[in-house]
Structure formats: structure tokens, C-alpha cells
C-alpha positions in Angstrom: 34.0 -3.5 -29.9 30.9 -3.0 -27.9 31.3 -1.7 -24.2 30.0 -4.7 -21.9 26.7 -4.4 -19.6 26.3 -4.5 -15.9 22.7 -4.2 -14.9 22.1 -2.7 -11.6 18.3 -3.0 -10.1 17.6 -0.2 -8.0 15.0 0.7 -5.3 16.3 3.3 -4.2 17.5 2.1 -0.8 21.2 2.1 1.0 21.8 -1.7 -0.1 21.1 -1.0 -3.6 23.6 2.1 -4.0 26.2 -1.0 -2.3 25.3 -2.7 -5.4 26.0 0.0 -7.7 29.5 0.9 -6.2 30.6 -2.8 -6.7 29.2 -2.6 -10.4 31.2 0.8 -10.6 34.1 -0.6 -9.3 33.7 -4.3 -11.4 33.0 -1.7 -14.8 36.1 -0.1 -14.4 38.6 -2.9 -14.3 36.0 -5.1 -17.2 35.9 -2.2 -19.0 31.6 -2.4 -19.3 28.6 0.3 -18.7 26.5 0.5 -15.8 22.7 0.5 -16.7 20.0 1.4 -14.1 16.7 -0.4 -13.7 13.9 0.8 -11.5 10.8 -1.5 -12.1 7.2 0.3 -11.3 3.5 -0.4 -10.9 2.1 2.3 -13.0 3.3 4.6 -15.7 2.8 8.0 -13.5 5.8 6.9 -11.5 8.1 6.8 -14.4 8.8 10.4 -14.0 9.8 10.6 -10.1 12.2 7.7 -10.7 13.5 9.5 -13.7 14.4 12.2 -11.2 15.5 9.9 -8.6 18.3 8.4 -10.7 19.5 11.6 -11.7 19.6 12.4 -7.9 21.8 9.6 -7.1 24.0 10.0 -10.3 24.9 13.7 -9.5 25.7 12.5 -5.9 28.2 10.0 -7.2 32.6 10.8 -6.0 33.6 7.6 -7.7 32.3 7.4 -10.6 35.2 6.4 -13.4 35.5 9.1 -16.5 35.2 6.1 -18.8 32.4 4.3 -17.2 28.6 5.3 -18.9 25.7 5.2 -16.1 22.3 4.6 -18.0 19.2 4.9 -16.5 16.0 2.6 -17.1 12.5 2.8 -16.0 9.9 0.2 -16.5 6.8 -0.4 -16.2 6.0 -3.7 -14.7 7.1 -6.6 -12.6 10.9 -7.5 -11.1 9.5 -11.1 -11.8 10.0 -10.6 -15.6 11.4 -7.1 -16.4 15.0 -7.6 -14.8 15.4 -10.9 -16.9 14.4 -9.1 -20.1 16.1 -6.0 -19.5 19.2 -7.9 -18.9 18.9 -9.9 -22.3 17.7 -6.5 -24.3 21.4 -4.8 -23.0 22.8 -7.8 -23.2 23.7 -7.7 -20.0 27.3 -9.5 -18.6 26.3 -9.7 -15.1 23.4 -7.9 -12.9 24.1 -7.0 -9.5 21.8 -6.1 -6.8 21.6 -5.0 -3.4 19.8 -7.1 -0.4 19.5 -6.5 3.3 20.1 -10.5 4.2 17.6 -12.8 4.5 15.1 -10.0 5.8 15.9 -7.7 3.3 15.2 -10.5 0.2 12.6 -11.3 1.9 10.6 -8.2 2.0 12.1 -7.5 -1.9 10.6 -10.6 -3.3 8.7 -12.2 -0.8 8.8 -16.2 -1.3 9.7 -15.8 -5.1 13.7 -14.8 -4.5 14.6 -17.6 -6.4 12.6 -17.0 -9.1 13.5 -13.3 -9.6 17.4 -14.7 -9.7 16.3 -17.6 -11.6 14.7 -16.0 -14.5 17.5 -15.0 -16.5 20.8 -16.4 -17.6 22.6 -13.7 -17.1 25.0 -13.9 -13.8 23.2 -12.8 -10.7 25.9 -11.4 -8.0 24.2 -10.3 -4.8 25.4 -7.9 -2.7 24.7 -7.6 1.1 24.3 -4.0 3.4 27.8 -5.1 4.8 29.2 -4.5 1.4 32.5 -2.5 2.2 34.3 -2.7 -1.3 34.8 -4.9 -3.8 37.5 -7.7 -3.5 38.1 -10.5 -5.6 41.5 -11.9 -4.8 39.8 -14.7 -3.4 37.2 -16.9 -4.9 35.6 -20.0 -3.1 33.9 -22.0 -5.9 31.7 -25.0 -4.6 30.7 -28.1 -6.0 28.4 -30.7 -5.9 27.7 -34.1 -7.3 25.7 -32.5 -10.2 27.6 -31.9 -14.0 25.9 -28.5 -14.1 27.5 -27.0 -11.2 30.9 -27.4 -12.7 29.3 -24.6 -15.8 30.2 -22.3 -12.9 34.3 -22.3 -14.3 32.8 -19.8 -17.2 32.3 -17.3 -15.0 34.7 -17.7 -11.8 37.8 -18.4 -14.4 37.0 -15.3 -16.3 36.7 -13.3 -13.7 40.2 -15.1 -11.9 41.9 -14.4 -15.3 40.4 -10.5 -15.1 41.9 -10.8 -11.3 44.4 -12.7 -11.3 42.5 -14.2 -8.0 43.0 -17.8 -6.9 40.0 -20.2 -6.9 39.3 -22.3 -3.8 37.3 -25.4 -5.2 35.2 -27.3 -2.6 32.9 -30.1 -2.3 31.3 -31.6 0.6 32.3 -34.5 2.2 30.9 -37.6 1.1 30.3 -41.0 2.5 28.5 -42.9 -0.8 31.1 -44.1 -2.9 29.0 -42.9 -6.1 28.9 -39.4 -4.4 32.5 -39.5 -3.6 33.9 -40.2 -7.0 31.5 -37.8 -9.0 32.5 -34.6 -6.8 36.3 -35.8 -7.0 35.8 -35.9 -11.1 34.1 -32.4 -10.9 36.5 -31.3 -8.4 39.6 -32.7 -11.0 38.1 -31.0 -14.2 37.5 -27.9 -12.9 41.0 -27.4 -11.7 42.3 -28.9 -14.5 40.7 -26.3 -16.3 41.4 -23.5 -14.3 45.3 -24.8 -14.2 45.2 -24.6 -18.3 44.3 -21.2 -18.3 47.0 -20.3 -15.8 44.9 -19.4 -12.5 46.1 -20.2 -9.1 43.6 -23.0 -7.5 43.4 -24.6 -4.3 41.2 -27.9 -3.5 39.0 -28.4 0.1 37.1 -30.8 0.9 34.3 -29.4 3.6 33.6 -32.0 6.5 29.6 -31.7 7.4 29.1 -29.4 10.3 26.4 -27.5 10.0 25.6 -28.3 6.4 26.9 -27.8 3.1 25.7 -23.7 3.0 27.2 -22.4 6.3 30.0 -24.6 6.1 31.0 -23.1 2.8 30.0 -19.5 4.0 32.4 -20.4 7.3 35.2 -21.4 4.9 34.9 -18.3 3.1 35.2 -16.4 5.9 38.0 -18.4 7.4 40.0 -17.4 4.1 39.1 -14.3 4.5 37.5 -14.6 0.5 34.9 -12.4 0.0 33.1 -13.8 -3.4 31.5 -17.4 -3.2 30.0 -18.3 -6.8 28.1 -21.1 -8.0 26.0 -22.7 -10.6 22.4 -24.1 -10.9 20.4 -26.2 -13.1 16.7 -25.1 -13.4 15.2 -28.1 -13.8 16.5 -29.0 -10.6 14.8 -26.2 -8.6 13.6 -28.8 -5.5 12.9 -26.8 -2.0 15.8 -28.7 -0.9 17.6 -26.1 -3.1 15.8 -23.1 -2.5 17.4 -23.6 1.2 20.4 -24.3 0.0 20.8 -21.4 -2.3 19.0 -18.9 -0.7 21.5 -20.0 2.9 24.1 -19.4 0.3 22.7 -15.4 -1.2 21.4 -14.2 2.4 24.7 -15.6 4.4 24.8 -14.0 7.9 28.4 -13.1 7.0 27.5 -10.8 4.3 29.5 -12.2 1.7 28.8 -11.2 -2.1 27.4 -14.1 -3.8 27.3 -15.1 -7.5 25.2 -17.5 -9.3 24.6 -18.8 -12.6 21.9 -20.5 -14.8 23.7 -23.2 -16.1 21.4 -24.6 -18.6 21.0 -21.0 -19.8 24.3 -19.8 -19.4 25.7 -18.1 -22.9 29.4 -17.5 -23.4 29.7 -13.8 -23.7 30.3 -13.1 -20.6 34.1 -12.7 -20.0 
């Protein structure tokens, strides 16, 4: 059987070598390679980032005997070639590294949706307060919408991989309507998650500060540190690009996954 592919954009920076430990660490236990992609303007700079890599792959202490690092440089645009880099590996997950909000912003400038957004590969972003990789716990929210529940593909393989328990929330809702569609989406998830054996726990989040921090505050009052969740692209209104992007740059640094749901494949996990 083909070894699985986690795809690791690099630029080089602290943050990013954050994201390659986690996808070191995530190899090991999924039993996958870790491929390299360093995205440039021109083709002269092929060459130095060619040498770059190997820099930082000689400099690696953790690296596990039965994990392969591969290195990939393109010439192009992080717009496009991370999405078509991913689906050419056939990629299981791509993890990258971001300073926060100021860090995603200066990476991708108003388009930080749109780089995560173009593939359907799970995107899992990891922060500068990265300090090891830790899925015991992971808070799963949902919404009113059916796509968000596509996020169970992911979260419940990587519970199963795990054995981590899955807090499900939803927001707080006044409109009946509201109420009873994220109380279905809340019941099939679990019920799903309870047929494949993983340890689940329901919460419904009272509006505080919104649905973002509130999740990110529940996380962190659970002392969780993965929050994954699902989006449908056809759906990409600015209400969401706040919501999502509140959700990638949380001030609490947690790792955060998310997943193309009209996109998403099933080779994953």
C-alpha cells in the first residue's frame, strides 16, 4: 500500500519548521511521508531553496527512521501551486505554519481564505506557539448548515487514529428553525462518532463574544488543543471569512483544521 502524504508549505521561517515538526510527529503515528513545498517567483531561485531544504533536513533530531522528507520547488504562485501540489502527491492533509493573524496576514495578504480554500485536501494550521502535537482532545463545531457536519470524515479518523474524544458544539440558538437543525447535526454527528466507538461529549456554547472566540475559549477551557471544522465554498460570504479566519488566527494559538466539504474525497483516513 502506498505511504500517505502530508504536504508541508515552507518559507523558510520559525513558524513553518512548527508546521513540519507536527507533520513529523502526525507521519509517524499515520504512517505517511512528509513532502516539502517552497513556492517561487522566478526559476533562478529554485536552486537556493534546493539548498535551503537540505539545510533544514540535516538539522533535523526528530526525524522518525521510517518517515521520508521530500523536497519540492515550484515555480509560481501559493494561490494555485499548494492546491495542485497537494492533489499531484495526493496529499492526506497539508499543514502550515502562521504567525496569527499578523503572520497570515503578511503570508497572503487579503486572500488567506483563498489559499486554504483552493484545495480539498485538509488544511491544518499551525500557530508560532506550537509546542507539540496533541490530539487527545478535539472540539468539533457546528452550525446550522448540512456541510459542516462533512467535518466527521476527518475529526473521527483522526479520533479513531487517537483514540481522542470529540467535543461537539453548536451555538446557542433562539429561532426555533435554527435550534432544531444544529440539534439534528449535533445528534448525527455523535451518533456517528458513537458507531465507530469514539468517546464524544455535546456543548452547547451561550453567545458571549461570538461563535469564534467562544469556541476558541471553550477549547482552551478544556485544555483541547485541535478545533476542526468544515466549509462549503459556495458559501464563502465575508461574514465567513471573519468567522473562519477568527477561528485559524485564534489569539490562543490553537492548531486549527479545516475542510472543503463540497470537495472533500474519502482517502483521507
Amino acid at each position: 500500500m502506498e505511504r500517505r502524504s502530508i504536504l508541508v508549505p515552507h518559507d523558510f521561517t520559525k513558524v513553518a519548521d512548527n508546521a513540519l515538526d507536527y507533520a513529523l510527529e502526525l507521519a509517524k503515528t499515520i504512517k505517511a511521508n512528509v513532502d516539502l513545498l517552497h513556492v517561487v517567483k522566478t526559476s533562478k531561485e529554485q536552486s537556493g531553496a534546493l539548498k535551503q531544504f537540505d539545510k533544514i533536513v540535516s538539522k533535523l533530531t526528530s526525524k522518525p527512521s521510517d518517515v521520508e522528507i521530500r523536497t519540492h520547488v515550484s515555480v509560481g504562485s501559493i494561490y494555485t501551486d499548494i492546491a495542485s501540489k497537494a492533489s499531484e502527491l495526493h496529499s492526506t492533509m497539508i499543514i502550515m505554519g502562521t504567525h496569527g493573524a499578523k503572520g497570515m496576514q503578511k503570508l497572503f495578504g487579503s486572500f488567506a481564505i483563498k489559499v486554504i480554500t483552493s484545495t480539498h485536501v485538509p488544511f491544518l494550521v499551525v500557530q508560532d506557539k506550537f509546542s507539540g502535537i496533541d490530539m487527545s482532545k478535539i472540539v468539533v463545531p457546528l452550525d446550522e448548515s448540512q456541510e459542516s457536519l462533512q467535518i466527521e470524515q476527518v475529526a473521527g479518523g483522526l479520533a479513531e487514529i487517537f483514540k481522542s474524544k470529540v467535543h461537539v458544539v453548536t451555538e446557542k440558538k433562539v429561532d426555533s428553525n435554527l435550534k432544531l437543525k444544529t440539534a439534528v447535526h449535533s445528534g448525527l454527528i455523535t451518533k456517528q462518532l458513537k458507531a465507530k466507538g469514539i468517546e464524544y461529549e455535546t456543548k452547547i456554547l451561550t453567545k458571549k463574544k461570538g461563535y469564534a472566540i467562544d469556541i476558541v475559549n471553550y477549547t482552551v477551557s478544556i485544555d483541547a488543543n485541535l478545533i476542526a471544522f468544515a466549509y462549503h465554498s459556495d458559501s464563502l460570504l465575508p461574514q465567513f471569512d471573519t468567522f473562519a479566519q477568527s477561528l485559524i488566527t485564534n489569539k490562543a494559538g490553537v492548531p486549527v483544521l479545516v475542510m472543503n466539504s463540497k470537495e472533500a474525497g474519502n482517502y483521507f483516513f
